[in-house]
Backbone bond lengths (Angstrom), bond angles and torsions (degrees), N, CA, C in turn:
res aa  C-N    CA-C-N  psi(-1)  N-CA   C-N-CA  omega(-1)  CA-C   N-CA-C  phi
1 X - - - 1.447 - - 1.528 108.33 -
2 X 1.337 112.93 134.55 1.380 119.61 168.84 1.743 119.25 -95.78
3 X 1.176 142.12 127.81 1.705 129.03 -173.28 1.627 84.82 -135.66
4 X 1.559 87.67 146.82 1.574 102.54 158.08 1.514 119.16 -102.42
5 X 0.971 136.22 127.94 1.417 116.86 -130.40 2.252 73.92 -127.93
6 X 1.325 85.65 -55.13 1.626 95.04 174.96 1.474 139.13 -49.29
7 X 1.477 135.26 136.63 0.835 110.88 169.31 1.849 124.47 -78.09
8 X 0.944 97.17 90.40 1.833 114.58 -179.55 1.189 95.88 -144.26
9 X 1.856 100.40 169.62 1.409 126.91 -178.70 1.876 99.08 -113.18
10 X 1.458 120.15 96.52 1.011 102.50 171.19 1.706 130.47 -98.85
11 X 1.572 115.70 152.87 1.560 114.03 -173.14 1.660 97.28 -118.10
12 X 1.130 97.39 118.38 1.751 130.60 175.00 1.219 113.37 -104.38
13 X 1.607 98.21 89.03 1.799 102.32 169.24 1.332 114.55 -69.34
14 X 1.541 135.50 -43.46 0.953 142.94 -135.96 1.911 125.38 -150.26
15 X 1.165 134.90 128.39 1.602 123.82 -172.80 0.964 88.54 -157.41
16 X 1.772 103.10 123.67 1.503 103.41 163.14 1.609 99.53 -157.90
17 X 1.480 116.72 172.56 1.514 121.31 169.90 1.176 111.53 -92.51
18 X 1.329 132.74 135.06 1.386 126.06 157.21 1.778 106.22 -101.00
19 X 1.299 118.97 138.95 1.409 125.79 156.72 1.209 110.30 -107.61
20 X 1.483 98.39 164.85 1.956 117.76 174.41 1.958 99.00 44.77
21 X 0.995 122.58 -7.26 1.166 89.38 165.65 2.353 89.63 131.44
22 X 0.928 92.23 -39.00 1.715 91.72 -154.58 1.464 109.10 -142.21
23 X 1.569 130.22 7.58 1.717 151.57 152.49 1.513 119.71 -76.93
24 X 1.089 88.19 110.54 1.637 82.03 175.44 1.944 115.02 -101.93
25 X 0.973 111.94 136.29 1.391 119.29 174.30 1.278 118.31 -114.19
26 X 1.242 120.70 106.61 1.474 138.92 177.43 1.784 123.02 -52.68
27 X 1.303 128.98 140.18 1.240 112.91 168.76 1.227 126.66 -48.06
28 X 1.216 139.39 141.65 1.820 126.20 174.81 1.642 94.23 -105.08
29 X 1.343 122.45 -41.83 1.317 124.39 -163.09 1.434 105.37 -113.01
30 X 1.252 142.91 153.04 1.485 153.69 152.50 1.490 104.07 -149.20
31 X 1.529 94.94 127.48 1.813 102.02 167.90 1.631 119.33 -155.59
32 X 0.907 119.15 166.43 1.022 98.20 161.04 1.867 131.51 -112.38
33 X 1.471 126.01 139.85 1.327 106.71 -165.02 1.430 127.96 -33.53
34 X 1.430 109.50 -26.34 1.899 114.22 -158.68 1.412 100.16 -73.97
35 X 2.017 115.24 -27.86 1.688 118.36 -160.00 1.345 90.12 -113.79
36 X 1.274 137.56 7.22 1.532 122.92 -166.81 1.336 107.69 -60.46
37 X 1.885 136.33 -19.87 1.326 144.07 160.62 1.214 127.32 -96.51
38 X 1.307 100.06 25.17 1.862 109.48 -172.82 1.536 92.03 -86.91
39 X 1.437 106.06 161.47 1.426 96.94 172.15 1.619 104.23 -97.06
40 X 1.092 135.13 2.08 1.566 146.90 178.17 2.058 100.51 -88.28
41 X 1.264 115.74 4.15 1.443 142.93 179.67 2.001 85.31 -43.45
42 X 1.624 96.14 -75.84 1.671 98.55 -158.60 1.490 116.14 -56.13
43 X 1.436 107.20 -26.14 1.273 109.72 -147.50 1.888 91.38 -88.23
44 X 1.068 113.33 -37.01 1.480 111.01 -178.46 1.317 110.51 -92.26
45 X 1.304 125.80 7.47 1.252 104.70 152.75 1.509 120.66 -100.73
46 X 1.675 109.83 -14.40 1.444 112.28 171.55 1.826 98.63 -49.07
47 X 1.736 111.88 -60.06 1.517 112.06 177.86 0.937 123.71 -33.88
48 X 1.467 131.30 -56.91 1.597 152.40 175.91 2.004 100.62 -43.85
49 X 1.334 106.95 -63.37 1.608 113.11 -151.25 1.808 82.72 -85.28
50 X 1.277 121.42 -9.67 1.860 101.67 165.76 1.126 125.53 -93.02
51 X 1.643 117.73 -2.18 1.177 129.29 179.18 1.923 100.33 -95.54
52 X 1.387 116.30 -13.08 1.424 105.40 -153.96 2.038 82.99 -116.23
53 X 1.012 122.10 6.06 1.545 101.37 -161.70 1.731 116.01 -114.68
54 X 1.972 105.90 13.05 1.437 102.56 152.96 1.574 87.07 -152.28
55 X 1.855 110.39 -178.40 1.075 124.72 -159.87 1.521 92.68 -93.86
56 X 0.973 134.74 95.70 1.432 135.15 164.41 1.650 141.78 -161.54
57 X 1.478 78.80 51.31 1.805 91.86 163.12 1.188 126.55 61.31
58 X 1.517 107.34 11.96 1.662 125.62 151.61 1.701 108.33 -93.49
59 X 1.457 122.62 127.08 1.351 116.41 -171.44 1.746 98.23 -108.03
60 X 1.301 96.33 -179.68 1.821 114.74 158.38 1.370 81.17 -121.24
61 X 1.303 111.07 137.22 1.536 127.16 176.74 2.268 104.75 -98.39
62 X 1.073 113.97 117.19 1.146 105.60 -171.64 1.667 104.98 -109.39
63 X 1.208 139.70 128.82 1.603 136.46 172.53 1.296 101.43 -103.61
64 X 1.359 129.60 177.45 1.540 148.68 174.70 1.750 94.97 -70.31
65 X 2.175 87.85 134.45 1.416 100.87 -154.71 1.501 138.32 74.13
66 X 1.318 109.83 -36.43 1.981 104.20 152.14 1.550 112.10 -14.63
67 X 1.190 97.96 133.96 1.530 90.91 167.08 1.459 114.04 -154.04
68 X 1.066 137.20 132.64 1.756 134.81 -162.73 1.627 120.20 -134.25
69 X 1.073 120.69 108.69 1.717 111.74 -178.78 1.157 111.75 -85.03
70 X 1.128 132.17 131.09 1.386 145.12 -152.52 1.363 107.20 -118.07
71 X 1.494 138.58 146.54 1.308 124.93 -164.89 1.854 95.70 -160.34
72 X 1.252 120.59 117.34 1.413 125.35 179.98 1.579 112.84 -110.41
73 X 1.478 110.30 158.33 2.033 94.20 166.78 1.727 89.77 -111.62
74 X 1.158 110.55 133.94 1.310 106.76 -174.52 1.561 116.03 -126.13
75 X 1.315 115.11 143.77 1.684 99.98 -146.38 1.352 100.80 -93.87
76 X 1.646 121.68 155.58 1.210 128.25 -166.26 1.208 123.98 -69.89
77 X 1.432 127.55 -23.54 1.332 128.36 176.96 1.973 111.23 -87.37
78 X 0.981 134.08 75.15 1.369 108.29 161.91 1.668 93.18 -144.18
79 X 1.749 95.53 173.38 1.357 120.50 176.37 0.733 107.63 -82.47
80 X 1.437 151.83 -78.19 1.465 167.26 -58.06 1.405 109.46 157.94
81 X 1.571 107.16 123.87 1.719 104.03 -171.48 1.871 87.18 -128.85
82 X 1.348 112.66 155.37 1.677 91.60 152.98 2.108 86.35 -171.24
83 X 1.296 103.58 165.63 1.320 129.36 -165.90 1.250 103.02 -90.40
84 X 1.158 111.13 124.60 1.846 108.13 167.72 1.465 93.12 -116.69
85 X 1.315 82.04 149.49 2.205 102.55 158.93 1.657 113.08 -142.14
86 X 0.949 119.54 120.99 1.250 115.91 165.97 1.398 132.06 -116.42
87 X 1.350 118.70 133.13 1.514 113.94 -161.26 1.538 102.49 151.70
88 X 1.473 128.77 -175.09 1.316 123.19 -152.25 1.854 99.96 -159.98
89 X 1.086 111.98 154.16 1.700 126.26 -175.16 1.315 106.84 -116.46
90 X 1.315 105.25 156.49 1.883 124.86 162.61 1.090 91.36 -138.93
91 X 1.837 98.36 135.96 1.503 107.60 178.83 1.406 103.12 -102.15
92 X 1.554 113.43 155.57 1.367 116.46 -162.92 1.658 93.62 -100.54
93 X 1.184 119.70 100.40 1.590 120.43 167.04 2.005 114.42 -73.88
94 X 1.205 131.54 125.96 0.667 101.47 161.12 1.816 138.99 -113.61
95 X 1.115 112.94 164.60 1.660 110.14 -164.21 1.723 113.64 -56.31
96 X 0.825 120.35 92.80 1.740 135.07 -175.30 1.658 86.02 -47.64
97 X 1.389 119.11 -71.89 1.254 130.21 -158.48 1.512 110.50 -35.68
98 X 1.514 99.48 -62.25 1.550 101.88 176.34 1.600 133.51 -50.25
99 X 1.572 104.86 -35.12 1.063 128.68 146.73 1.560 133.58 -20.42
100 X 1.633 106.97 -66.25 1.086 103.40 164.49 1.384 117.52 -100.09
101 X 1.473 122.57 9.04 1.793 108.02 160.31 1.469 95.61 -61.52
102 X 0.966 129.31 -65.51 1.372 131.19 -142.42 2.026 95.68 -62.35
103 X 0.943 120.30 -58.27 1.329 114.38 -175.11 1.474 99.14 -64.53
104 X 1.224 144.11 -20.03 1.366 122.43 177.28 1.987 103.31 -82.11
105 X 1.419 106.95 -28.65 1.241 93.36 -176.01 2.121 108.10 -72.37
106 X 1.421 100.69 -28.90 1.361 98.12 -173.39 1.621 105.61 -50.12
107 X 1.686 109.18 -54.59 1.223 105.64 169.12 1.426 136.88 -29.64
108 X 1.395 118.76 -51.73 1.042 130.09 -173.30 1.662 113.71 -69.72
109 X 1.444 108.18 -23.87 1.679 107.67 178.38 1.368 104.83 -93.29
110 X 1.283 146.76 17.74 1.617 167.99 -166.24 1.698 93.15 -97.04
């Protein structure tokens, strides 16, 4: 499972497993929990896993709360497994200032 736990906007070019060092293992499954029984299930994750299965500047755009179950077939012989992601975030700061104009003006119409 992938979650955006942060408040950021993240862009995910890329997810894959590497084993032993130099194997790459492709997603088989992508969904998300809410459609995992949709019958539109296969078809958007074929979309999902063609956007995620080389490095090239097509993203999955992820916001705070995203959430994705991820599902690999992974072959029985290896040493060494590990997760790649590739792709990059902007964190969403937000404006304090404005924040408190607005509650000082609410005040003021009280």
């Amino acid at each position: 499972m992938i979650l955006e736990e942060m408040n950021e906007t993240s862009y995910i070019d890329r997810i894959y497993l590497r084993t032993d060092g130099d194997k790459t293992v492709e997603i088989n499954v992508i969904s998300k929990p809410s459609n995992i029984y949709s019958s539109n299930r296969i078809l958007y994750s074929n979309i999902i896993k063609q956007l995620l299965k080389e490095s090239d500047d097509k993203y999955l755009l992820m916001n705070n709360g995203d959430e994705y179950q991820l599902e690999f077939i992974i072959p029985d012989n290896y040493h060494k497994i590990e997760f790649v992601a590739e792709g990059y975030y902007y964190i969403i700061k937000q404006d304090t200032n404005s924040f408190f104009q607005i509650c000082r003006n609410k005040k003021r119409e009280e």
